[in-house]
N, C-alpha and C positions, 0 to 999 in steps of 0.2 A: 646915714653913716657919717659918726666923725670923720673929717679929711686930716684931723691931727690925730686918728688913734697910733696909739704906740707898742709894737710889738718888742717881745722878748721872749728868748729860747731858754730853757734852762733854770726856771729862776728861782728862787728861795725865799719864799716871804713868810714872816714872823705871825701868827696867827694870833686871833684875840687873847689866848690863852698863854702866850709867848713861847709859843712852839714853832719852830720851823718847819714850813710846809715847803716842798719841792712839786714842782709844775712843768709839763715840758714846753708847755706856750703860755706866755702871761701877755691878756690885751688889757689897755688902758685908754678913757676917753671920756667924752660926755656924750649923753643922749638928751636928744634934743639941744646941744647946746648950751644945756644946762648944767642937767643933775650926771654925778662922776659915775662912771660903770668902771667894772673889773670884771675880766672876762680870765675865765680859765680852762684851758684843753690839757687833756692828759692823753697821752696815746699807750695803746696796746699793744704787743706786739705776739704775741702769744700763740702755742702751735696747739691753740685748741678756740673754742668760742669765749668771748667776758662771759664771766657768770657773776653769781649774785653778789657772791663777796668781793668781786673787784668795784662792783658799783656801791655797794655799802662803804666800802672806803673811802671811793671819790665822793661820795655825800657828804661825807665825814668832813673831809679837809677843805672841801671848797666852802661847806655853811662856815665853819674857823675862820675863814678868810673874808667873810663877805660876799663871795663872788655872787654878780648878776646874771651872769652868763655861765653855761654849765657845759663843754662837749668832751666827749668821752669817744674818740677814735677805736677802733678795732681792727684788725688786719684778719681776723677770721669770722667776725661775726658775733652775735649774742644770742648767751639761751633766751628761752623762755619768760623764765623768770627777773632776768635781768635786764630784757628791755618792759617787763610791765613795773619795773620798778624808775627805771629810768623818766617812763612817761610819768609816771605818780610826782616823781621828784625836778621834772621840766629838765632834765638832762638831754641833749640833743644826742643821740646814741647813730655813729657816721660810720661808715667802711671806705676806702679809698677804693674806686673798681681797678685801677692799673694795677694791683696786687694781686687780682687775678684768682680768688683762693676757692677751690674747689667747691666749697659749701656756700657758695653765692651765685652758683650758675643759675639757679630759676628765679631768683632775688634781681640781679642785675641782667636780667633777659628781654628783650621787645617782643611783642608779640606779631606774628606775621600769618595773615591770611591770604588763601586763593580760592578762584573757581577756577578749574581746569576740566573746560567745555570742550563737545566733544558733536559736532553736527553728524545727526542719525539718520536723515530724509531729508529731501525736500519736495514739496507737493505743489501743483499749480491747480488753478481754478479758474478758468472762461468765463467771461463777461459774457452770455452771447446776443446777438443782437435780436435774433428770435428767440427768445428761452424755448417754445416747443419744439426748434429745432437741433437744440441741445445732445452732445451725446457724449459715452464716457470719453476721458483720456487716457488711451493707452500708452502712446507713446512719446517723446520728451516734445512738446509743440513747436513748431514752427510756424514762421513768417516769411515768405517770400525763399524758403527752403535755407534760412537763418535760426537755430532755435533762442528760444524767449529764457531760455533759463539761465544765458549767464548778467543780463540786467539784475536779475536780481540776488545773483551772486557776488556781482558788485555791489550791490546795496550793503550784502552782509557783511563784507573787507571792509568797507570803510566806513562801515557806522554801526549796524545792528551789533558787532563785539560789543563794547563798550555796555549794551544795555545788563548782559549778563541775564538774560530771562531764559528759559527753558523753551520758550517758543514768540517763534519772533514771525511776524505778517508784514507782508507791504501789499499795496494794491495798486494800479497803474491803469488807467483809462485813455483812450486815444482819441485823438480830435476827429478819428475819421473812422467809421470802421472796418477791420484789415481781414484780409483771407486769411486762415488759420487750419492747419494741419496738424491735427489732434490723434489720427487714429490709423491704425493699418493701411486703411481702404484711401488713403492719400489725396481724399476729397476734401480742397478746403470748404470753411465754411465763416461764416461770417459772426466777429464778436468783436465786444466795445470795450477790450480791454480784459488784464487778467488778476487773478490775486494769489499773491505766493505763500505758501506758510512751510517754516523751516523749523525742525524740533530737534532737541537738542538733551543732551544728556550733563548735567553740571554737579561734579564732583566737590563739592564744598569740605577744605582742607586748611587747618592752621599748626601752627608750631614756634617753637619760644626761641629767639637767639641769641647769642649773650653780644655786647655792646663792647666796643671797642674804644677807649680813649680814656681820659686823666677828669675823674668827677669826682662826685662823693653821693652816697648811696643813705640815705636819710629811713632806718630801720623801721622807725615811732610812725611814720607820715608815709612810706612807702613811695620815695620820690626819689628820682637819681636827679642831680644838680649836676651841670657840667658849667667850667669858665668860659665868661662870654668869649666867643670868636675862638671856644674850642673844638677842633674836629673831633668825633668819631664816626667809628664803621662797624657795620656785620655784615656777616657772611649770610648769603641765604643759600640754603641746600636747593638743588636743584630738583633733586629723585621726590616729585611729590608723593609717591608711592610711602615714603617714609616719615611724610608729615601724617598729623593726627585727624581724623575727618571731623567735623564741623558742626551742633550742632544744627540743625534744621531751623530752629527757630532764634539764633544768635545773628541778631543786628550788626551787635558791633565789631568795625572791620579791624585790623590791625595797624600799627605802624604804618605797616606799609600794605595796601593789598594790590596784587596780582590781578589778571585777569588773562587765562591761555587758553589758542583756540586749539588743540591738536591739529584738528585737520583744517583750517581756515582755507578757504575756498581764493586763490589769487587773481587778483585785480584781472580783468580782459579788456585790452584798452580797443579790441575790435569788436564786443559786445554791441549788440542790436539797439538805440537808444527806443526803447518803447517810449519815452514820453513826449519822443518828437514827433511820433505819426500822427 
């Protein structure tokens, strides 16, 4: 970028033809330092989209003139037809997003995904230290009349979220092994640790929001440009109920993606530490 280019509002330049051409921005500079550019912006202001005939004009006037640089502003947007002519003719065809115009809501949108998980069970499994003396589990185990299941309830608070799988295991072995109270009959019995599996039901869900701040919306290329060290914002709707569900096999996340447990099971800072026995 020249650091001498010269702008101008309003200007009127004399075309090769000797006609007066009028421009609402006229840039002037060299590229590379060299060779001279003239850039020229017309803006639109219009209560409908540029269409064909407004770009066949600016064609017109700016080849008249020279211009190396072509952009063509819109406050509503472009048909069809007018930005495939635009790209034919290397016209940069812009929307301002702080104008805010009804017909650019999916155009100037981010996309936002979530899984909103939802734990359905959780199951435990005995290490035992005689497998033949093995028997079912009926009821939540315990340890020294402690039960074993909120270790790894804290496993799932503060780490297994994040993984977002459908079914999540951990397994936990003891240096020693511990009497265990598996079943009705209240008989411990002896096992070298347990394995937990926790399953889970994950609601995959996205939805498009419109972007808040002062850029420009680039039609031809599909790119919002915002000025360095400018802020924007959106809103994200809460009611996931009323975002879209999610392909199954859609990798790619959004902007921003979520991750919510409904029911997340809360930290027990008096839980049993299994992996100290």
């Amino acid at each position: 970028m020249d650091p001498n280019l010269v702008t101008t509002h309003n200007e009127t330049i004399v075309d090769r033809l000797g006609q007066p051409r009028q421009f609402d921005v006229v840039v002037r500079g060299k590229f590379g330092g060299q060779h001279q550019m003239l850039g020229v912006i017309e803006c639109k202001d219009l209560a409908r989209k540029v269409g064909y005939s407004e770009v066949d004009g600016f064609i017109t006037k700016s080849a008249d003139v020279l211009a190396n640089v072509k952009v063509l502003l819109s406050a509503r947007g472009f048909t069809k037809r007018a930005l495939d002519k635009c790209a034919h003719y290397g016209i940069a065809a812009l929307s301002l997003i702080n104008r805010d115009p009804e017909n650019l809501d999916k155009a100037l949108s981010i996309k936002l995904t979530a899984d909103v998980m939802t734990w359905q069970r959780l199951e435990v499994f005995p290490i035992w230290q005689d497998p033949g003396q093995g028997r079912p589990v009926t009821v939540s185990p315990t340890i020294a009349g402690r039960s074993v299941f909120p270790w790894f309830s804290n496993a799932l608070s503060t780490g297994a979220r994040e993984s977002g799988k459908p079914i999540v295991e951990r397994s936990v072995e003891f240096r020693q092994p511990q009497e265990a109270v598996v079943d009705e009959g209240g008989i411990p019995i002896l096992c070298k640790g347990f394995k937990f599996r926790a399953v889970r039901a994950v609601d995959r869900r996205q939805t498009f929001v419109k972007v808040k701040g002062i850029g420009f919306y680039d039609w031809n290329v599909k790119t919002l440009t915002l000025p360095p060290g400018e802020p924007f914002s959106f809103e994200i709707p809460l009611d996931f109920e009323q975002w879209a569900p999610r392909p199954a096999d859609a990798t790619e996340a959004g902007v921003a993606h979520i991750q919510l447990d409904t029911n997340a099971p809360e930290v027990d800072s008096d839980a049993l530490d299994l992996g100290a026995l």
